[in-house]
matplotlib code that plots the C-alpha trace (Angstrom):
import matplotlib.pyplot as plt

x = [0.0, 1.6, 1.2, 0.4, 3.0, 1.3, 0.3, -4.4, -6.1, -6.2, -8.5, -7.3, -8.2, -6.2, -9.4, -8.9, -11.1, -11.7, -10.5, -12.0, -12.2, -12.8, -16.0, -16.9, -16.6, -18.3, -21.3, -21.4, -22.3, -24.6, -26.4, -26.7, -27.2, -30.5, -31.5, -31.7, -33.7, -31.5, -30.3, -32.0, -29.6, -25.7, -23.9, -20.1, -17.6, -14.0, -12.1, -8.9, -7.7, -10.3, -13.1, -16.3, -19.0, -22.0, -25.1, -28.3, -31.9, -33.8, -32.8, -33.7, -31.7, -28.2, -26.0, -25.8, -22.6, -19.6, -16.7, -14.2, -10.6, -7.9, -4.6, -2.5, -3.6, -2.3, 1.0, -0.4, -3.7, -5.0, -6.6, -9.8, -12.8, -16.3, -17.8, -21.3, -24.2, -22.7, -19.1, -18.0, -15.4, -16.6, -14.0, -10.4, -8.1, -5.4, -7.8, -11.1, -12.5, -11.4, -13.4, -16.2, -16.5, -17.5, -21.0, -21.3, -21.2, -25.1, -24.0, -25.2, -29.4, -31.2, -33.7, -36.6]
y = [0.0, 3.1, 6.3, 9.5, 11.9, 15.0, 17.7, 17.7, 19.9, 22.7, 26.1, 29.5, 29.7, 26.9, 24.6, 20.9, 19.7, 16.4, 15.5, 14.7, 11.1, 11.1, 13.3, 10.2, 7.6, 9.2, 9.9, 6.6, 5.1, 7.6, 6.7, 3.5, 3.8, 6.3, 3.3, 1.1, 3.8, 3.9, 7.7, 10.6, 13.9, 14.5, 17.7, 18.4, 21.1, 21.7, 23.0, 24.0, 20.5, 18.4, 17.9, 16.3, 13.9, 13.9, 11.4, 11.9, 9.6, 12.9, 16.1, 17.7, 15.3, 14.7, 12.8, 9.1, 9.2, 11.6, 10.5, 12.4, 13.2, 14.4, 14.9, 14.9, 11.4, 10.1, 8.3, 7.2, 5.9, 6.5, 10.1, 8.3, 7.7, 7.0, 8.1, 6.9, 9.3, 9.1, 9.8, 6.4, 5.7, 3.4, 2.8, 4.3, 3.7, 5.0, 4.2, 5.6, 2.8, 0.5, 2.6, 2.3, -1.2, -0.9, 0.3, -2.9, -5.7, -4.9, -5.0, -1.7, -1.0, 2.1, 1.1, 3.5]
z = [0.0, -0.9, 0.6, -1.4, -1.0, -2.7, -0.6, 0.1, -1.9, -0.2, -1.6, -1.5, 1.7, 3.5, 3.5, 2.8, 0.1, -1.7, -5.2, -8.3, -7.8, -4.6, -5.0, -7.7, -5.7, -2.8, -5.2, -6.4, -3.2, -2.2, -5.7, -4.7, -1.0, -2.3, -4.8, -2.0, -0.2, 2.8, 1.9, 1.1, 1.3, 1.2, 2.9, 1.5, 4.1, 3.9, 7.3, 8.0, 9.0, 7.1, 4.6, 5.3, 3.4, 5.5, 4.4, 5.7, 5.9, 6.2, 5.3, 9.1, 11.0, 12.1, 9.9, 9.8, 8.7, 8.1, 5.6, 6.9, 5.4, 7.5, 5.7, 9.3, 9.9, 6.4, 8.1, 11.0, 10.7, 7.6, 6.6, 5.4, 8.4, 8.8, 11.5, 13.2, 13.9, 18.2, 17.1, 16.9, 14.6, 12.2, 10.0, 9.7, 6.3, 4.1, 1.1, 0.0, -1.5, 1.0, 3.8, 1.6, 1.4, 4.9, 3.3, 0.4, 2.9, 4.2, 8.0, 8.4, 8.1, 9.3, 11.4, 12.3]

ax = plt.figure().add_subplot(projection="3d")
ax.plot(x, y, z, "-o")
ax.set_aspect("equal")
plt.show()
């Protein structure tokens, strides 16, 4: 597994921000997840430190999850997370589309 050594993309102002792909593959599973019927709104941010993919079930609510990428942690524990809708770390990985499989196996179901 090799480690990218290229600096996040950052805007003008310092924010961390996803890239091209990774807005892809992030959209891809949300297109499926709202096939499914499990998801219903999305909610992009970029921070000083981080950027953030939040997924919602209604548009009102908290997030069920946050896909979070945090540059800092790219050579320790992986920059990629998914985080639950209590803060519970989810997930953690040096690879977006590994972190994502988390969501293809059907382990996790919204239950009303």
């Amino acid at each position: 597994m090799a480690l990218d050594s290229r600096p996040p993309i950052t805007g003008k102002d310092g924010v961390v921000f996803f890239e091209r792909r990774e807005i892809d593959q992030l959209l891809r599973l949300y297109g499926r997840m709202v096939a499914a019927g499990e998801w219903r709104d999305y909610g992009m941010a970029g921070q000083s430190d981080h950027a953030v993919f939040s997924v919602f079930r209604h548009a009102a609510e908290a997030p069920l999850y946050r896909i979070e990428k945090r540059p800092a942690l790219a050579r320790k524990q992986g920059e990629w997370a998914v985080i639950g809708q209590g803060g519970l770390t989810l997930k953690r990985g040096h690879d977006l589309a590994q972190v994502l499989r988390m969501f293809d196996k059907g382990r996790f179901k919204v239950v009303d």
